[in-house]
N, C-alpha and C positions, 0 to 999 in steps of 0.2 A: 480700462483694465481694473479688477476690482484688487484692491490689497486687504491681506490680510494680516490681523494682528500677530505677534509671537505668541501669544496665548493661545489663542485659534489653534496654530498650527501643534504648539505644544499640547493643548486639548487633544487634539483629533490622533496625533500619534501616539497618546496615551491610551484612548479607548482603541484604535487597533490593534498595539498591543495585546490590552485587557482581552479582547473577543477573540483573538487567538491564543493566547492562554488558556480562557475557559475553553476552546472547542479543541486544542491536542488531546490525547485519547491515554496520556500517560503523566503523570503526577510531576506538577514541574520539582517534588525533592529527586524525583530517581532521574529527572531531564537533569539535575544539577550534578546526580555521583554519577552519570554515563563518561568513558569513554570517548570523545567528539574523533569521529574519525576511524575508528574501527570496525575492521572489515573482515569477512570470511576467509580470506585469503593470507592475512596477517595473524588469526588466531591457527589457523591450520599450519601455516610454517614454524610458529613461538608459539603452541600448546603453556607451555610452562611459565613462559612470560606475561602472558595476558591471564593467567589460571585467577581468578577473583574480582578480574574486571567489570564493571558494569555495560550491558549494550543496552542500545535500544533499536531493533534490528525489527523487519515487516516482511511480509510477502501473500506466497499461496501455498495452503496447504495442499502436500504432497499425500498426508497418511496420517490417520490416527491411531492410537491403539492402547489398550490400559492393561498394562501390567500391575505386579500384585503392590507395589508399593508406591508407584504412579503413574499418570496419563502422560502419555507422549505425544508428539505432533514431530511429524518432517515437513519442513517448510524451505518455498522456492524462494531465498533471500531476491527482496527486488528494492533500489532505494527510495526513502522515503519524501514524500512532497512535504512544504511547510507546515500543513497540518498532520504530517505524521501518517500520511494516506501511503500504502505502497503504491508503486507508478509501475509501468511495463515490465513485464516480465524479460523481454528484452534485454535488458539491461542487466540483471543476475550477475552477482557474483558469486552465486553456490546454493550451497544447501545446507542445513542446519538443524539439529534436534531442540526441541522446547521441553521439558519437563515440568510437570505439576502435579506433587501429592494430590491436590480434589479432582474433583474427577473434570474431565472434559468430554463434553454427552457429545458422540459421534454425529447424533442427528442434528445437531448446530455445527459442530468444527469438522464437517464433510468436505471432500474432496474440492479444490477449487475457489473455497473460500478466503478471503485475505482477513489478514490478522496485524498488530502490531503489537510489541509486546518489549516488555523492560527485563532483563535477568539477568545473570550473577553467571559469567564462564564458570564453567567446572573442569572442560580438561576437551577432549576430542578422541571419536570411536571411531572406526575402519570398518566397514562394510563391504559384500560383495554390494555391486552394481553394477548391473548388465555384465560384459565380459571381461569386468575387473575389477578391482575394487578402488571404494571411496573414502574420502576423511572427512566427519563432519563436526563441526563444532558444537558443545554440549552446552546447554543454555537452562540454567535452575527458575524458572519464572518466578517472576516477582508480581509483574500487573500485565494481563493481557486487552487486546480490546479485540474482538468480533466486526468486522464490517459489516454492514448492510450490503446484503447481493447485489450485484450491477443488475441496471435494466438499459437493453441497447436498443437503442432508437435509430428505427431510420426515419427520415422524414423527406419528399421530395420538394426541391427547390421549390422556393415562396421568394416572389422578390416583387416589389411594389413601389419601388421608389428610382427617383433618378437616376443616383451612384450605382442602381443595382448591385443594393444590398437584401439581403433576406430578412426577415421577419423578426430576426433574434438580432442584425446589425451586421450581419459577417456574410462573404460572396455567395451568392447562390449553388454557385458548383461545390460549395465547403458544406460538411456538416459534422456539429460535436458529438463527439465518441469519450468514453462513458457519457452519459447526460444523467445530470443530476439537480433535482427539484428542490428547492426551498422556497415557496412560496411564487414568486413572480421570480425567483433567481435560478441558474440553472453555470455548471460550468462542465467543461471535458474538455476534452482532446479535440483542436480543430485537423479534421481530415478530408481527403480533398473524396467527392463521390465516386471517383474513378477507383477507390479502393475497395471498391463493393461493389460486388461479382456480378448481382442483375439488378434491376430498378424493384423497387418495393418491397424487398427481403425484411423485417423485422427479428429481433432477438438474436442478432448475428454477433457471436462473441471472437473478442480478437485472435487471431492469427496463434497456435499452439496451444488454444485453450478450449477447442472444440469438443477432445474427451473429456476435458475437466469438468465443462456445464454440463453434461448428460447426466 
């Protein structure tokens, strides 16, 4: 069994770290003035209490649209993974307005797109929605980030080896959802193929987000 030094290890958890530091998508002074723990739920009951707070909150967007004095965004709050990616929609704890005097170009922050973004509470608006109305939390941006589109992979089962494993290391009846390329690297969601409807489908986006990709 090989040992290794405390240095080594002190090393190695250092540069992980570092490489997750440089790839969060929000400034680690505003990761330091956030809020740790605040939720849509909590600003919408304590409006007045949370009024100046820092979040740093992600999802899909809902809508954009630029009025005279800024761009707004409605976004489907969903929580965020350690690099700050939003994860299933699923999961939602609400809804929420983003605000930005510059402008935000519709043909980039369209429907469906995931965003993560750092802002300053300002207060919370009521809304009609559908046959009643809603309260969403008001969000003055500070820094946002733009995701790169999902591309959904199907792929059928590759298995070549004894354990009967597949080609990437994981069962053959599994395959990962989002997939995502960095070179030889790739990570997502492992899902079992019984979750997809027929054999061969490509570009199949998850479950509630069918209108959103069109």
């Amino acid at each position: 069994m090989t040992r290794h030094h405390p240095f080594e290890i002190l090393l190695l958890a250092a540069t992980t770290v570092g490489l997750l530091n440089c790839s969060y998508p929000i400034s680690s002074q505003l990761r330091r003035q956030a809020t740790p723990g605040l939720t849509i739920p909590m600003v919408v009951k304590n409006p007045a209490t949370y009024r100046g707070a820092t979040v740093i909150w992600g999802g899909r967007i809902l809508d954009v649209s630029r009025e005279k004095e800024y761009s707004q965004l409605i976004v489907l709050e969903s929580p965020l993974d350690f690099m700050g990616m939003p994860n299933a929609i699923e999961y939602s704890r609400g809804r929420f307005i983003a605000r930005r005097s510059e402008l935000l170009d519709p043909a980039l922050y369209r429907l469906g797109r995931r965003v993560t973004l750092a802002g300053e509470i300002t207060g919370t608006e009521t809304r009609p929605l559908d046959n009643g109305n809603y309260t969403y939390p008001v969000v003055r941006i500070q820094q946002i980030h733009l995701w790169d589109p999902e591309i959904y992979v199907y792929s059928p089962p590759y298995s070549y080896n004894p354990d009967g494993f597949g080609r990437f290391g994981f069962p053959p009846e599994y395959y990962y959802w989002p997939f995502y390329g960095y070179g030889d690297g790739f990570y997502g969601r492992l899902l079992p193929y019984s979750s997809i409807e027929s054999q061969g489908r490509r570009n199949i986006p998850p479950k509630g987000l069918e209108k959103m990709e069109r």
